[in-house]
N, C-alpha and C positions, 0 to 999 in steps of 0.2 A: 219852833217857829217854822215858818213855811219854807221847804226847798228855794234858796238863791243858787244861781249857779257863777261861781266864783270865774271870772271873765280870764283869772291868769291860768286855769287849769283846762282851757280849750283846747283842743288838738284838733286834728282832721277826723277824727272820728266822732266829736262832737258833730261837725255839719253832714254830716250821715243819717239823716232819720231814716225810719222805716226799719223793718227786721234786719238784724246784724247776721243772720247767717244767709239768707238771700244774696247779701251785698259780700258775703266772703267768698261763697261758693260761684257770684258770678267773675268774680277777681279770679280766683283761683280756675275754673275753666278756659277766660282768657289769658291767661300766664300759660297755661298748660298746654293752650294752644297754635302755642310759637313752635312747639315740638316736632308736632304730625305736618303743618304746614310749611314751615321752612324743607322738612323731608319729603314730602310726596309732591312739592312744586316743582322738584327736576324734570319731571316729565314735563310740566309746562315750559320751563325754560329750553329745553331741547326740542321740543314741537316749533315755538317761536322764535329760536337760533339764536337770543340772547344771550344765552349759555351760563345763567347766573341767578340762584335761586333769591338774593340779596334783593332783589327791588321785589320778589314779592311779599318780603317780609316786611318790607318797608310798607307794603300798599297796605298788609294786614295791620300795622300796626297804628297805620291812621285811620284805619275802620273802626278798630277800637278803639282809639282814643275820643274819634269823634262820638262812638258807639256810648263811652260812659259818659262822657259830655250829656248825652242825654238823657241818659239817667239820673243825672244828679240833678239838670234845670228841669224834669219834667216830672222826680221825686217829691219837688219844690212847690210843686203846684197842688190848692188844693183839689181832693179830685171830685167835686161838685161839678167842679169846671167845664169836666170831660162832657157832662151830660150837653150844655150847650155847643161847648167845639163839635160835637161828631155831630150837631144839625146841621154846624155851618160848613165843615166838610164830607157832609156826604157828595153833596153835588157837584163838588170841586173833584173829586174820587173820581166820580161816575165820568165825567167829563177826560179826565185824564185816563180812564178805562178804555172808553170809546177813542181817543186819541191812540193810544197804544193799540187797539186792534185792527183800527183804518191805516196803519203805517205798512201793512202786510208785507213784513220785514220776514224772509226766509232761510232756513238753515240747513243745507242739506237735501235741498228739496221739499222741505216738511215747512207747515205756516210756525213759524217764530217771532208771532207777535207778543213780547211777554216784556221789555225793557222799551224805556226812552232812555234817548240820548240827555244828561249834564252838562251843558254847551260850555260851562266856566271851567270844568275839571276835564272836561271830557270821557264822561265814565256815563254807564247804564245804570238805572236805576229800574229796577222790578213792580212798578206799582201794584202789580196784585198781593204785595206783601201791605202796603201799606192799606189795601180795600178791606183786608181781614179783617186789620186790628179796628177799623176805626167801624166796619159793620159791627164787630160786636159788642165795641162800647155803646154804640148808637142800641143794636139789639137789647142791650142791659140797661138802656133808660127806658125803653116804651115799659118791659118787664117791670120794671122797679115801679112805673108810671099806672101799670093796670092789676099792681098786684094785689089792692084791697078790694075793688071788684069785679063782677063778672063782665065777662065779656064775650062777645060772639065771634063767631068766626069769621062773617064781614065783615064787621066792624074794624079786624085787625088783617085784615088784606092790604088794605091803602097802607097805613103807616109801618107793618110790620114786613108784610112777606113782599109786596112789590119793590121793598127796596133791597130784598135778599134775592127775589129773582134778577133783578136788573145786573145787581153788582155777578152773582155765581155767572149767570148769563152771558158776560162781558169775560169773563174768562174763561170759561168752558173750551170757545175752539181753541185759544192755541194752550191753551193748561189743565187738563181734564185733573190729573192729582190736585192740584193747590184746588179748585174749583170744588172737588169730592171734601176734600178734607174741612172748606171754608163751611161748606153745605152742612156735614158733620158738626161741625163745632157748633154753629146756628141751632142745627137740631137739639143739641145736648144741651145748650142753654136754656132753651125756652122748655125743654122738659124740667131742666131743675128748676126754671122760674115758674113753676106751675102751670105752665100752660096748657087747656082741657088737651087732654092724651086722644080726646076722637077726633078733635082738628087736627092733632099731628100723623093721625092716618091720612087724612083727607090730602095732608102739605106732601107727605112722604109717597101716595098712589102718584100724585100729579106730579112729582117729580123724577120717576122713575118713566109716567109719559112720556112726559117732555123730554129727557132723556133720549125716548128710545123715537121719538118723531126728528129730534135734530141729527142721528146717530145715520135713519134711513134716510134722511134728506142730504146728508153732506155725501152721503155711500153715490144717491142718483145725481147730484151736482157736484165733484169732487174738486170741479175750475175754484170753487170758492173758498174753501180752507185746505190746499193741497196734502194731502196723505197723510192730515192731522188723526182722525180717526182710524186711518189703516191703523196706525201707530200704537193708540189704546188699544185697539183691537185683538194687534198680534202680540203685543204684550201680554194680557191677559192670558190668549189660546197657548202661548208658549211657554208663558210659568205655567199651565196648567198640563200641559201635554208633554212638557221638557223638550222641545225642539229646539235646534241650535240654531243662533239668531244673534245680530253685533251686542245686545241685551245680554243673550246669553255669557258671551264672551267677555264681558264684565264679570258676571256672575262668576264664572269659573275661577278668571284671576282673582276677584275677592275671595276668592274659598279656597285657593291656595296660600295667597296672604295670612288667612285666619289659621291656615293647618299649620303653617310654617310658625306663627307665632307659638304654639304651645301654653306652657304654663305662665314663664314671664318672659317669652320674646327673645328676639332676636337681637334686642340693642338697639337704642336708640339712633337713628338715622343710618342703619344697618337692610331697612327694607329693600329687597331685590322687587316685587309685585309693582311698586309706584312706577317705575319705566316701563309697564306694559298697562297696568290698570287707567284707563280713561276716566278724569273726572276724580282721580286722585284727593285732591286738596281738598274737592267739594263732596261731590255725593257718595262717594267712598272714601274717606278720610276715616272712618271707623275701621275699615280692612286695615289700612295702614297701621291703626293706632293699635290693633291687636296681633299685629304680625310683627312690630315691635315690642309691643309691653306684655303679650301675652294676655292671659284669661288673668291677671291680675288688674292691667290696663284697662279689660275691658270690663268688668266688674266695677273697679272707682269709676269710670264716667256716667258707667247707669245709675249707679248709686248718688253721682250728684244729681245728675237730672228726677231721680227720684225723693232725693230730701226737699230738694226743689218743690215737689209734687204735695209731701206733706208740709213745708212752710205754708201753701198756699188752700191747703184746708183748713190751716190752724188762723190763719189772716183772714180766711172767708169767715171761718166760723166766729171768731171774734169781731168784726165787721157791727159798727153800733147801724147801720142802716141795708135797707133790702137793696141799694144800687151800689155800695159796695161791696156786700157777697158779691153778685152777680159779676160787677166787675173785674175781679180778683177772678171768678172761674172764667168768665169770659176770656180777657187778655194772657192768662197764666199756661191755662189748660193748653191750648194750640202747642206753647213749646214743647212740652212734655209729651205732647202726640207727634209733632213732626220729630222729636229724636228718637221718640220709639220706631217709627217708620222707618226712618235712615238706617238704623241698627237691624232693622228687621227685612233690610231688602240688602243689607251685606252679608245676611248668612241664609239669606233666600227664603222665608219665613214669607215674602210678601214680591211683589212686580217691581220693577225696575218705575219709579216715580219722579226722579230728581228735585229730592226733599233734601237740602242739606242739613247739615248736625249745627243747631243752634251755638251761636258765640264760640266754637271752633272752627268748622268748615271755614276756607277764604270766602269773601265774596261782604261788597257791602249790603245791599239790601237786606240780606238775611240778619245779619247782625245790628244794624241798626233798626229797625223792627223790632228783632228781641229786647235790646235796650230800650223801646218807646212800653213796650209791653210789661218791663222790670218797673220802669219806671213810676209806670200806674198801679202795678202792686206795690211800688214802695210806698207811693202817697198817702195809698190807702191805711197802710199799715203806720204811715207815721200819724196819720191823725186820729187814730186809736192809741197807738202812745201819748199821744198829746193827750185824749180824754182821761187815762188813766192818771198823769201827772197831774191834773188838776182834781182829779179826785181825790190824790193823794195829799196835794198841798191842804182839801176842804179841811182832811183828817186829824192833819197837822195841827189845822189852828185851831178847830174845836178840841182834842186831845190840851192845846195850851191852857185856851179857855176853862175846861174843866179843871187843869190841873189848877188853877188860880182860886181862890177861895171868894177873893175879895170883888172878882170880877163876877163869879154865881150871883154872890151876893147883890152885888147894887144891880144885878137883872131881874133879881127876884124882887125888889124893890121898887 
């Protein structure tokens, strides 16, 4: 007879759709995360004189909880859904983009327009995390919308690249990495959604202009995004020439960090590097994490971020529609390139970016993002499960049917 599911045999991992290793390996990243952050938060506690790593484990641990919260109500949802939410919030985005760069809020001298204020919590929130996710769901519906025919290259300026220039646009002065990386991911979608490969020369010349027209324009008006530019600049000329620079000096304490770790580390909460390393918790929490655990440490977390990688081709590719491949590479892919980045700019492999390490690094934005991002792979992936059980149950009952004799019979009748 057809699969019932027996109501007394529910646990918590009945109300868990979507792939069970997704949702193990993101449990187990944030558990593993209480390690490297409660230890390389002393430096923050000692910069701010509070002298007490304890509230910022407390702050991480309502990151995540609120972080799986999300996951779990936004797993919930079919992900059809998504296609109309990212119409109704793009311009809600774009608005709170533009509000966050007209705040010309500064750090050090340098433009740091990249957070609004949470008036109820009183915390920062990063919108350009949230422009990522929701351009490229939005990006994976026009794709999914034009993929049986052709189409021109004007015809997909209005709906497709004007709302990629606007939102990169909006980010650019004070976040050139988040900005690069969003522009990337955009590119890499619309190549796997088939998009004609001579328009993406055409997006890719013109955006390396417009690049290099805002790059000399902010150089001869400097009053209007202060020494944002210098910034990228010397970054780049400095990892490339190895001058010493406060970047540099990062670099160096991460790469003592990582010598000091060895094969399996120094022990846990045993790091000497976190009371000189800046950005500790966040954009170097990888130095930390293998200056305690070693090349063993640091092997398991790439390794989950990379199962991570194949879950999300095995979800794509099993995907019964073209909007949710897309979706699953769209929203999935970014994490597994922003942890490659963070890993790859702790042992200097890449520039000094401040790309934290997904669902470890402190910090909310980063984390809840990731969870809105898991989220929409899970959905996806649960309502593939879902088709399968009812394909299953189909099997069930004609398997019954057949087996009956008397039931053939009065059909053949």
């Amino acid at each position: 007879m057809a699969r019932k599911t027996d109501i007394s045999s529910k646990n918590i991992f009945f109300y868990l759709k979507g792939d069970k290793v997704i949702w193990a390996i993101a449990a187990l990243l944030a558990i593993f995360s209480f390690l490297p952050v409660y230890s390389s938060s002393s430096n923050l506690a000692y910069l701010y004189g509070d002298g007490s790593t304890f509230s910022y484990l407390l702050y991480h641990f309502a990151y995540l909880l609120l972080g799986f919260g999300l996951i779990y109500g936004i797993h919930k949802i079919p992900y059809h859904y998504f296609k109309g939410l990212s119409l109704i919030l793009m311009p809600i985005i774009l608005l709170l983009l533009v509000y966050t760069l007209a705040q010309g809020n500064t750090m050090a001298g340098a433009n740091a327009s990249r957070w609004i204020n949470i008036p109820i919590i009183n915390k920062t929130f990063q919108t350009s995390t949230a422009a990522a996710v929701i351009l490229l769901i939005y990006v994976a519906r026009y794709l999914s919308k034009i993929k049986d025919r052709k189409v021109t290259f004007k015809e997909s300026i209005l709906p497709l690249w004007i709302p990629v220039g606007l939102i990169v646009g909006f980010i650019l002065p004070a976040n050139f990495s988040t900005a690069a990386i969003i522009f990337t991911m955009v590119f890499t979608l619309v190549f796997l959604g088939g998009y004609p490969i001579k328009y993406l020369g055409i997006i890719l010349l013109s955006a390396v202009m417009v690049l290099t027209i805002f790059i000399l324009s902010a150089k001869a008006f400097p009053g209007v995004f202060p020494n944002r530019v210098d910034t990228w600049m010397n970054r780049v000329e400095n990892f490339s020439n190895g001058e010493d620079t406060k970047e540099d000096y990062q670099i160096e304490r991460a790469k003592i960090a990582i010598a000091r770790g060895g094969v399996v580390g120094t022990g846990i909460g045993k790091s000497v590097q976190r009371n000189f390393l800046p950005q500790s918790s966040s954009d170097f929490i990888y130095a930390i994490i293998v200056e305690e655990m070693g090349l063993v440490g640091a092997f398991g977390v790439m390794s989950a971020y990379l199962l991570i990688l194949f879950r999300l081709v095995i979800i794509a590719t099993k995907s019964n529609t073209v909007f949710g491949k897309l979706l699953v590479i769209g929203v999935g892919l970014p994490i597994i390139f922003q942890a490659l980045i963070n890993m790859a700019v702790a042992v200097e492999l890449f520039p000094v970016t401040g790309q934290t390490l997904p669902l470890i690094s402190s910090g909310g934005s980063s984390i809840w993002m990731t969870c809105v991002a898991l989220g929409i792979v899970l959905s996806v992936s649960a309502k593939r499960e879902e088709i399968k059980l009812q394909e299953e149950d189909l099997e069930d009952e004609e398997r019954e049917r057949l087996d009956n004799p008397l039931e053939v019979l009065s059909e053949a009748i």
